[in-house]
VOBA-1610 file (N, C-alpha, C; in pm, whole numbers, padded with zeros to 5 digits, always signed):
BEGIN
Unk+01233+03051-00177Unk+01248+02966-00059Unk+01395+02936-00030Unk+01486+02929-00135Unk+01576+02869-00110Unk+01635+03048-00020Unk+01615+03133-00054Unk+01692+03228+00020Unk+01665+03267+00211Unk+01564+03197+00196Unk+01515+03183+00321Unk+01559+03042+00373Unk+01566+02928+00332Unk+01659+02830+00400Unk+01786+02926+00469Unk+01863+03007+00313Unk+02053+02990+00378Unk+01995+03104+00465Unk+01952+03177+00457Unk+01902+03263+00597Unk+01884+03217+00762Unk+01852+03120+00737Unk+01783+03036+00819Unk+01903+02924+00892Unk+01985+02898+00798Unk+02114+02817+00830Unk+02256+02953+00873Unk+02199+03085+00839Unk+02342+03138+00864Unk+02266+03209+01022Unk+02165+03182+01070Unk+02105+03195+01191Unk+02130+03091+01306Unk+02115+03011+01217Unk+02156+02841+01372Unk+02321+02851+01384Unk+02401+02907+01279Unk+02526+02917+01276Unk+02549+03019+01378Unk+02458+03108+01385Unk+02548+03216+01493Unk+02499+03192+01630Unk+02382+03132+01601Unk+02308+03089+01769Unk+02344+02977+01830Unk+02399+02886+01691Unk+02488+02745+01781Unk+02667+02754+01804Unk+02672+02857+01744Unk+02826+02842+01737Unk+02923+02718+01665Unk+02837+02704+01534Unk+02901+02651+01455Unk+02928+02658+01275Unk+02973+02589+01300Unk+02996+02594+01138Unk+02950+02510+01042Unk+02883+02551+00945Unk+02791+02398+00855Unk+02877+02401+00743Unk+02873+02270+00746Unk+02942+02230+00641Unk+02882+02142+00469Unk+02819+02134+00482Unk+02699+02094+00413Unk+02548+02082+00430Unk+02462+02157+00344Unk+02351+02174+00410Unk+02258+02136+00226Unk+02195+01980+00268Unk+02065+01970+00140Unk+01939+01960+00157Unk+01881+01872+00075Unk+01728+01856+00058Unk+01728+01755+00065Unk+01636+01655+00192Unk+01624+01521+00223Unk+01501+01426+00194Unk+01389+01505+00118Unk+01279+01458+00114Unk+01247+01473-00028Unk+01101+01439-00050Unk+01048+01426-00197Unk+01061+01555-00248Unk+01156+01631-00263Unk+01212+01719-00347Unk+01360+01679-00402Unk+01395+01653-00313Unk+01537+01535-00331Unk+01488+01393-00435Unk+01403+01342-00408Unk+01368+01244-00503Unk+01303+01246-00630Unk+01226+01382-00659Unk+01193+01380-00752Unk+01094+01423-00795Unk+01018+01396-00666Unk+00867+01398-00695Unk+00785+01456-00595Unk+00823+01593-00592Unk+00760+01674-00472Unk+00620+01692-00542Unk+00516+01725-00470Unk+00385+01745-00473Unk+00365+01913-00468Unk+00249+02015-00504Unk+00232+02102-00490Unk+00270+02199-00431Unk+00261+02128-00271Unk+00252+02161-00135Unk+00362+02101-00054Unk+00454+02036-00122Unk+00526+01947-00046Unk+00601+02081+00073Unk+00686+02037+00179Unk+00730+02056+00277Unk+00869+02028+00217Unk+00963+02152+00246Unk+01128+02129+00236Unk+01172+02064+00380Unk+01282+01979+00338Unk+01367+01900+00468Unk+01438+01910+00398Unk+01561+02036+00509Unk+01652+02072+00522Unk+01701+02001+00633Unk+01869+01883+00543Unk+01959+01852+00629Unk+02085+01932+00628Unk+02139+01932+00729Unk+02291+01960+00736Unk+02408+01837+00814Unk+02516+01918+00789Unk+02659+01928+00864Unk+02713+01962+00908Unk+02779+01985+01050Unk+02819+02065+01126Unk+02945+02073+01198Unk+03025+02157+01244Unk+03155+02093+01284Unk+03147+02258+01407Unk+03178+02198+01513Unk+03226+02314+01645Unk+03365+02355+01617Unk+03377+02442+01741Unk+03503+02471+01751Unk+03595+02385+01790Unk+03738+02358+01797Unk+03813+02210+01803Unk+03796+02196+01983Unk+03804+02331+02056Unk+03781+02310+02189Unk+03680+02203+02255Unk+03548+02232+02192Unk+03415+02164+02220Unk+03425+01996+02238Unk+03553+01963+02155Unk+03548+01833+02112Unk+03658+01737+02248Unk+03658+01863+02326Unk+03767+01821+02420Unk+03706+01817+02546Unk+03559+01842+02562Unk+03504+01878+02724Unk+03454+01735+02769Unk+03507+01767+02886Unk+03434+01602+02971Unk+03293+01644+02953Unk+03225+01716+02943Unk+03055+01721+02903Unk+03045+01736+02803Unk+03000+01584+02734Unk+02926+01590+02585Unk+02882+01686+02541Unk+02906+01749+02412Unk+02795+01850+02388Unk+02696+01808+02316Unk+02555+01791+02281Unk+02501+01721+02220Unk+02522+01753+02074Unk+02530+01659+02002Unk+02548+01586+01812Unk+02442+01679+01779Unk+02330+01658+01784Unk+02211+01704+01701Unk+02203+01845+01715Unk+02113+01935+01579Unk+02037+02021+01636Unk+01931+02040+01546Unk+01809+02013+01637Unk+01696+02019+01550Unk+01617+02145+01598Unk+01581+02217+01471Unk+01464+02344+01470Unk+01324+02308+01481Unk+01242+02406+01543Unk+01095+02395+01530Unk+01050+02353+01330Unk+00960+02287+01350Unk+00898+02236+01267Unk+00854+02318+01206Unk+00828+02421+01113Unk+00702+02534+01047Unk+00602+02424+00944Unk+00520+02545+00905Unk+00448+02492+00791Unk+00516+02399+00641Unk+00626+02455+00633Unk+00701+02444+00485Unk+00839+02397+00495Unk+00904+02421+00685Unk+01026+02379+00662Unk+01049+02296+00788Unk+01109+02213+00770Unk+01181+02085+00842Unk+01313+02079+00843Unk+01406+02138+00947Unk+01503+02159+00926Unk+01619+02077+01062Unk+01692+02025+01010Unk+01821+01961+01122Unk+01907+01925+01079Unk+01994+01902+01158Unk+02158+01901+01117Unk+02229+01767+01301Unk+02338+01696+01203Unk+02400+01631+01278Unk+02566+01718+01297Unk+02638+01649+01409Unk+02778+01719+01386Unk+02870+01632+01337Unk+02985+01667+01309Unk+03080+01600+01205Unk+03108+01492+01331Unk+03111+01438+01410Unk+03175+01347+01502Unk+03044+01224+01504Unk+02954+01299+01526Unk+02807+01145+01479Unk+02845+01140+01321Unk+02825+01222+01273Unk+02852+01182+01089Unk+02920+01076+01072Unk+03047+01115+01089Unk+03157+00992+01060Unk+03136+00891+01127Unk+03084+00828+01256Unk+03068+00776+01337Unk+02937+00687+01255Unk+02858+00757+01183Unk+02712+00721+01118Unk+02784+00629+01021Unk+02903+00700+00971Unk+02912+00650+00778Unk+03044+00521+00845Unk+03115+00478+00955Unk+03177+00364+01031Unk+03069+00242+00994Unk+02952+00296+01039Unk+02847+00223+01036Unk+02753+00163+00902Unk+02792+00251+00848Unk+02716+00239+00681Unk+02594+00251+00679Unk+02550+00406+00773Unk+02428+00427+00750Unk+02381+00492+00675Unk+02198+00470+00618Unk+02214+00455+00508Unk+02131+00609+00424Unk+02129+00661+00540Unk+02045+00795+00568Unk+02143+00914+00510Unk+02276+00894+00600Unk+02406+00947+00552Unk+02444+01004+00444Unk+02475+00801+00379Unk+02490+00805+00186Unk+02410+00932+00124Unk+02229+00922+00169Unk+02148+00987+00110Unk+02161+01120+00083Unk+02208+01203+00201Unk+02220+01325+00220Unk+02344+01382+00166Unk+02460+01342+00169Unk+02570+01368+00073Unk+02552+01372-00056Unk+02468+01280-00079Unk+02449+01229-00261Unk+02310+01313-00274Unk+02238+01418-00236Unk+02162+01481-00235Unk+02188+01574-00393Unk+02048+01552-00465Unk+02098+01648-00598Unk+02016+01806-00549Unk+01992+01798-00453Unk+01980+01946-00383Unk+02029+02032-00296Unk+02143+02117-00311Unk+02221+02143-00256Unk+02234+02277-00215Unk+02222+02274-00123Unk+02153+02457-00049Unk+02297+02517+00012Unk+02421+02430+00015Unk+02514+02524+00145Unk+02604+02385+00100Unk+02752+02462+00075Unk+02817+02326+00074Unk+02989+02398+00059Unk+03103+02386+00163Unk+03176+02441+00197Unk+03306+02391+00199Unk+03316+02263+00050Unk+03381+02199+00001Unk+03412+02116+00074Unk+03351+02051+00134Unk+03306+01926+00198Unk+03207+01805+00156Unk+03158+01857+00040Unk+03038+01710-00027Unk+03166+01639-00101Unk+03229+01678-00189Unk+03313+01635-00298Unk+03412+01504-00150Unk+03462+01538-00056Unk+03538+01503+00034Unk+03477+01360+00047Unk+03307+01428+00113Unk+03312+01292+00198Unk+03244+01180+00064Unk+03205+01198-00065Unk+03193+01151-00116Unk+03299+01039-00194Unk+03429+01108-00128Unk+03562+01038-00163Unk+03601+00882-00019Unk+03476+00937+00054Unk+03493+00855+00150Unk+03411+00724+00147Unk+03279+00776+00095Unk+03183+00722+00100Unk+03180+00535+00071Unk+03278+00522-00051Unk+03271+00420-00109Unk+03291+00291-00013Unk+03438+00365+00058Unk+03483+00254+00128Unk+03410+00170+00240Unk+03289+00248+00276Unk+03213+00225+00394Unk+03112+00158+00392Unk+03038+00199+00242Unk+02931+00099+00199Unk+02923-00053+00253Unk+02824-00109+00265Unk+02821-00220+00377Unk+02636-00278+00261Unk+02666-00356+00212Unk+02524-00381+00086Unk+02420-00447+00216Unk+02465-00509+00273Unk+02323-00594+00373Unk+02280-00517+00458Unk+02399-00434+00535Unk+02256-00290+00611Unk+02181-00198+00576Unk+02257-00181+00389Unk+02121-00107+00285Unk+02040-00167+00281Unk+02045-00260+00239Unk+01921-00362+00211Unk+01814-00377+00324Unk+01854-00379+00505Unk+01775-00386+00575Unk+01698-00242+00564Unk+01785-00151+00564Unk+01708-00047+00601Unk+01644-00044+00506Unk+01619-00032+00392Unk+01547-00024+00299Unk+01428-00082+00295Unk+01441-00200+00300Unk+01319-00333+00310Unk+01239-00297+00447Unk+01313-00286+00562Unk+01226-00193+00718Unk+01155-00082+00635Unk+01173+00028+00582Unk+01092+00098+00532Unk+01015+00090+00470Unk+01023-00006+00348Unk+00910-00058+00254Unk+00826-00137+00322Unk+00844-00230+00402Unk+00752-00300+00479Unk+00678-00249+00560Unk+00725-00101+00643Unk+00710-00034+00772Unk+00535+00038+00702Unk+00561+00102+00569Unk+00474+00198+00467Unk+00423+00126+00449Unk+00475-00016+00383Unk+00322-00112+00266Unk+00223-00084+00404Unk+00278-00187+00546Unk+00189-00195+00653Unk+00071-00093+00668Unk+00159+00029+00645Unk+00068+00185+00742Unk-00015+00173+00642Unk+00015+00222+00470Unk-00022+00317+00439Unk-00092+00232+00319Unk-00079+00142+00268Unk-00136+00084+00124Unk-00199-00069+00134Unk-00271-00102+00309Unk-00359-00191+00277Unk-00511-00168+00253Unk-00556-00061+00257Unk-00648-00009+00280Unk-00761+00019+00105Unk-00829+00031+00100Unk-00943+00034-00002Unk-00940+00162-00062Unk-00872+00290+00029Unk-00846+00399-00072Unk-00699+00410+00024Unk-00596+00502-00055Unk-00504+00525-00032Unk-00448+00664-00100Unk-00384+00716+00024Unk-00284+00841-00039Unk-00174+00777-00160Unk-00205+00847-00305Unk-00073+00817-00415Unk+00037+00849-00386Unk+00040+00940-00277Unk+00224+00925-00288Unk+00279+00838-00155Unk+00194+00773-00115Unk+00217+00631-00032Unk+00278+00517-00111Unk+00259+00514-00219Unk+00290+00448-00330Unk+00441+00451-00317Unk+00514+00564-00356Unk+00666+00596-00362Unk+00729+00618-00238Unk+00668+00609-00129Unk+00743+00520+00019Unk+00738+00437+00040Unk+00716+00353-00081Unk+00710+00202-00115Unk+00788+00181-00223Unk+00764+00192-00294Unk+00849+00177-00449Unk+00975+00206-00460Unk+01015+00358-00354Unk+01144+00411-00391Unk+01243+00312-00281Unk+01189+00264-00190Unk+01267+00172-00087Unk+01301+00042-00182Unk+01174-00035-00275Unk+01217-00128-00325Unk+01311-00108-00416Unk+01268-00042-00514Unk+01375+00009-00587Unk+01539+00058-00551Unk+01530+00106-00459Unk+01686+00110-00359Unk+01736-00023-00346Unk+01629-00140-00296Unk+01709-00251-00270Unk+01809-00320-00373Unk+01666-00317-00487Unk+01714-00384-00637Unk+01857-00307-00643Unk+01837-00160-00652Unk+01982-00141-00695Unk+02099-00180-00644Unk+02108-00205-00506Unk+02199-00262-00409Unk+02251-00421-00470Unk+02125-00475-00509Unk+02139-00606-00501Unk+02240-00641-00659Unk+02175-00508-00761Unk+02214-00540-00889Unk+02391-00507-00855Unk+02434-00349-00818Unk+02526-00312-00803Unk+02653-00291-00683Unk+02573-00355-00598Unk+02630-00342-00470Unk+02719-00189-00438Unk+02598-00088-00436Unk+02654+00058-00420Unk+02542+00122-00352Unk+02569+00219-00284Unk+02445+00290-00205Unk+02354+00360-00377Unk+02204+00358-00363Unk+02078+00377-00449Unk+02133+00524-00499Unk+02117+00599-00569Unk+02053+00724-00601Unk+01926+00733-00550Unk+01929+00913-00496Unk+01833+00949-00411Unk+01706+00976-00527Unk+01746+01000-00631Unk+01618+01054-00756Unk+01552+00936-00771Unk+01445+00966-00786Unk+01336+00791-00801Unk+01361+00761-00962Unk+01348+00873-01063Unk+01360+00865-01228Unk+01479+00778-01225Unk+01601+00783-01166Unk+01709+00724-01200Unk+01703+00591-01130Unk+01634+00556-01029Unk+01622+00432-00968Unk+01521+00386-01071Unk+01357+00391-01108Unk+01307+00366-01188Unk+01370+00293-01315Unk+01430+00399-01371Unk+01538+00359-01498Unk+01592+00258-01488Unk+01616+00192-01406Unk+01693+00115-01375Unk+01695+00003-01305Unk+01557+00035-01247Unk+01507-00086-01177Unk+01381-00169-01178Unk+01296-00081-01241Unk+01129-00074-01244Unk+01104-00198-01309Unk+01017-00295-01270Unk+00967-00387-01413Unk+00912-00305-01529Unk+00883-00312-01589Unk+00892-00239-01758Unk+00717-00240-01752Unk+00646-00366-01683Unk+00524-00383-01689Unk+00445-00317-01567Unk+00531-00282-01465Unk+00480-00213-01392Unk+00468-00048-01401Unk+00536+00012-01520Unk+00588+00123-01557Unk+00449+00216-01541Unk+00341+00206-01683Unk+00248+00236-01702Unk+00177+00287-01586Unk+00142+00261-01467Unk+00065+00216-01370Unk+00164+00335-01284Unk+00282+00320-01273Unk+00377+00399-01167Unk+00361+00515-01225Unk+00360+00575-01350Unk+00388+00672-01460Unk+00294+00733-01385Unk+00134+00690-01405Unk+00038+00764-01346Unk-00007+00810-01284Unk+00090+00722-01166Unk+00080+00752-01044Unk+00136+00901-00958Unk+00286+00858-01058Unk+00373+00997-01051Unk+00306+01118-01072Unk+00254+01136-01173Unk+00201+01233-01223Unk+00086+01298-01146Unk-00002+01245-01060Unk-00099+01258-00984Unk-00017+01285-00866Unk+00068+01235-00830Unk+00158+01265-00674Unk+00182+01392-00701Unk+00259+01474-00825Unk+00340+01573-00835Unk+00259+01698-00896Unk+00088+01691-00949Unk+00018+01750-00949Unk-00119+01791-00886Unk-00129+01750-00760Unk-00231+01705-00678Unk-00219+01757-00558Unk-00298+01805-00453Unk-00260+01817-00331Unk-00201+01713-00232Unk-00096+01701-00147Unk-00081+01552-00027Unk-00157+01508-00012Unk-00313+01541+00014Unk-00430+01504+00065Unk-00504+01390-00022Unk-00458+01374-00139Unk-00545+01321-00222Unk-00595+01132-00223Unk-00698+01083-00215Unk-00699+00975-00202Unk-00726+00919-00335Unk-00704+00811-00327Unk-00729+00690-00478Unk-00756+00553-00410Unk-00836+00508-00492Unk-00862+00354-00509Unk-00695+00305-00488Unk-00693+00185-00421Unk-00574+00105-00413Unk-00549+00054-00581Unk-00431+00044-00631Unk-00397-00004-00747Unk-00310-00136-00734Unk-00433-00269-00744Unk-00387-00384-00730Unk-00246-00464-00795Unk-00259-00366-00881Unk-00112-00424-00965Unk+00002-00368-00934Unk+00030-00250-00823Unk+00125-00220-00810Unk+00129-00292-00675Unk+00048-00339-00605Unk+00043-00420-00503Unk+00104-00546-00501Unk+00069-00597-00575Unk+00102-00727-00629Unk+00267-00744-00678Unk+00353-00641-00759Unk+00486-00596-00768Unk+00513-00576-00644Unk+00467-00503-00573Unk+00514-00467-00417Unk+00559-00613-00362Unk+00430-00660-00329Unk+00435-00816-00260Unk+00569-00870-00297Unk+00590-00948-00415Unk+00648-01001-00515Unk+00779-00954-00434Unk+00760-00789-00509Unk+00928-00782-00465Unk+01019-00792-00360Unk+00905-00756-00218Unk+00934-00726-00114Unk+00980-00892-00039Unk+00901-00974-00168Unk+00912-01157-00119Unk+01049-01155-00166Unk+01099-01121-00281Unk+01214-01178-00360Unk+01356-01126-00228Unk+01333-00979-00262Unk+01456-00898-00179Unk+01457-00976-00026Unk+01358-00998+00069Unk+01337-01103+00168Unk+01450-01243+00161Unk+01396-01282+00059Unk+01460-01410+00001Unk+01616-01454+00000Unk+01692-01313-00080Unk+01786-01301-00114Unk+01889-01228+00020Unk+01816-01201+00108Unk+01913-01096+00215Unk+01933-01200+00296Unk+01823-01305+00340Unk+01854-01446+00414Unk+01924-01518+00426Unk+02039-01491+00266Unk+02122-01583+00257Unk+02223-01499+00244Unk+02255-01374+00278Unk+02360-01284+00262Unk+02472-01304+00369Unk+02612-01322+00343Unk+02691-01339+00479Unk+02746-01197+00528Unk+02769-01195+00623Unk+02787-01067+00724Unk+02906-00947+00632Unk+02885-00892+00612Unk+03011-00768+00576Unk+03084-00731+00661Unk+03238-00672+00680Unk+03337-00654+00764Unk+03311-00510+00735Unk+03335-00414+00869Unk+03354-00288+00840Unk+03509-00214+00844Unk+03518-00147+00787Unk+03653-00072+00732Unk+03654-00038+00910Unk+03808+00056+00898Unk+03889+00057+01063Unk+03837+00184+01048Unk+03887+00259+01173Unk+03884+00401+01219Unk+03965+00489+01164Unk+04082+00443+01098Unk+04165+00521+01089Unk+04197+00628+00962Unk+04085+00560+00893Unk+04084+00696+00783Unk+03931+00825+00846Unk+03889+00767+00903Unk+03792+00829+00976Unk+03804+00929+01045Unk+03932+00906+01140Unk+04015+00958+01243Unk+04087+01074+01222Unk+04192+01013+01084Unk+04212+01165+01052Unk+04126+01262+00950Unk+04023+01219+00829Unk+03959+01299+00841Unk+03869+01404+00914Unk+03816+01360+01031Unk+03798+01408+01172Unk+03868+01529+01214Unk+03989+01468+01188Unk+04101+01560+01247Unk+04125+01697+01179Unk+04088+01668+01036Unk+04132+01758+00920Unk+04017+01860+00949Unk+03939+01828+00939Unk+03788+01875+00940Unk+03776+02009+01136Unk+03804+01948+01217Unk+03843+02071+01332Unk+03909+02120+01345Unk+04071+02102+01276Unk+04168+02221+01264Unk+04133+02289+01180Unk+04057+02296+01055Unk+04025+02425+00969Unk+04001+02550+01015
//
C-alpha cells in the first residue's frame, strides 16, 4: 500500500503543479490502533511555484482527492499551514508529529523546530474536549456500541491530560498517551478493548462498558473544570513565520 500512496502523491504533484513537502498518516494507523480493515488517511504539504503566490486570484489552499475504498487522501499548502500553526492548530501539531511517514523532503525536522513556539495549551484543550464530547454524544450513549468508539473518546481525553500535565501538544500514538495518562484502574477494561478494536472488523458491536463510561464522565467533568479557569494565551508574531514562508518558495 504504501507504494501505491507515493504513486498516488507523485500523480497530484504533476496534475497540481506542485510540490509536497511532507506527506503522513492521519488516522488510526497513526495512533496505533488500526483495525483489520482500517482505511489509510493520507495527509500532506504543499508548496506552488513562488509565482502562484503573487496572483490577485487566490489559488485555492486545499486539495482534496476522491475518497476510494482504502484511501483518504488531502493535502493543505504551505501558506494555510503556517497560517494554521499562527493559530495553534491542533490538527497541524498532529500531522508533523505523525510516526507515519510516507514522503518527507526535509521539511518535518524544520517545522518541528517551529512547532514549539506556537503551541497555545487552551486551544488544545478545546479542541480536544469538542471532540471527546462531540463522540461520547454520537457514539457511546447507546446499549450496544462500536469498540473503537471508545478511542475517539479516550484518545481526545487523554490528549487533554497530557496538555494539562505538560503543557505541550499530545503524541499522536494512543500507547504513549495511555502510558502516561490512563488511570491504572481503568487500564484492564481499555486493554480489552484495544485488542478487540485492532482484531475485529469496524463493524463490530459490544455491550456499552459502564466503567469506561464513568472515567469518561469524570474526566471529561475534571478537564471542563480546569479550562474554565484558564487565562487567555498570547500568540507569537508573524515574523518568524514570514520568513520561513519565504525560505520555503524560493527553493
Amino acid at each position: 500500500m504504501r507504494d501505491t500512496i507515493l504513486e498516488k502523491l507523485k500523480l497530484i504533484e504533476h496534475e497540481e503543479n506542485i510540490r509536497i513537502l511532507l506527506a503522513v498518516e492521519s488516522g488510526s494507523r497513526a495512533w496505533g490502533f488500526a483495525s483489520p480493515d482500517s482505511d489509510y488517511d493520507v495527509r500532506f504539504i504543499y508548496v506552488r511555484p513562488a509565482r502562484e503566490y503573487l496572483r490577485l486570484d487566490a489559488v485555492r489552499d486545499v486539495i482534496e482527492k476522491p475518497i476510494s475504498d482504502l484511501l483518504d487522501i488531502n493535502g493543505w499548502d504551505i501558506n494555510k499551514t503556517l497560517r494554521l500553526l499562527y493559530r495553534s492548530n491542533p490538527t497541524l501539531f498532529e500531522w508533523v508529529s505523525s510516526p507515519v511517514v510516507y514522503l518527507d523532503r526535509d521539511f518535518r525536522e524544520r517545522m518541528l523546530g517551529l512547532l514549539p513556539g506556537f503551541f497555545i495549551s487552551k486551544k488544545g484543550l478545546y479542541h480536544y474536549l469538542s471532540m471527546a464530547k462531540s463522540n461520547y454524544r454520537e457514539y457511546l450513549k447507546g446499549d450496544m456500541v462500536k469498540a473503537k468508539k471508545y478511542f475517539y473518546v479516550l484518545r481526545p481525553v487523554l490528549a487533554c491530560r497530557w496538555i494539562l500535565d505538560r503543557n505541550s501538544p499530545p503524541p499522536m500514538l494512543f500507547s504513549e498517551l495511555s502510558d502516561a495518562e490512563l488511570d491504572p484502574e481503568a487500564r484492564p477494561e481499555v486493554d480489552r478493548l484495544l485488542d478487540l478494536k485492532m482484531n475485529v472488523p469496524e463493524l463490530k458491536l459490544i455491550p456499552r462498558v459502564d466503567a469506561i463510561n464513568r472515567y469518561l464522565d469524570e474526566s471529561i467533568a475534571e478537564i471542563e473544570s480546569v479550562l474554565d479557569g484558564m487565562p487567555d494565551e498570547k500568540h507569537n508574531d508573524w515574523n518568524e513565520l514570514n520568513r520561513f514562508f519565504l525560505e520555503i518558495i524560493e527553493c
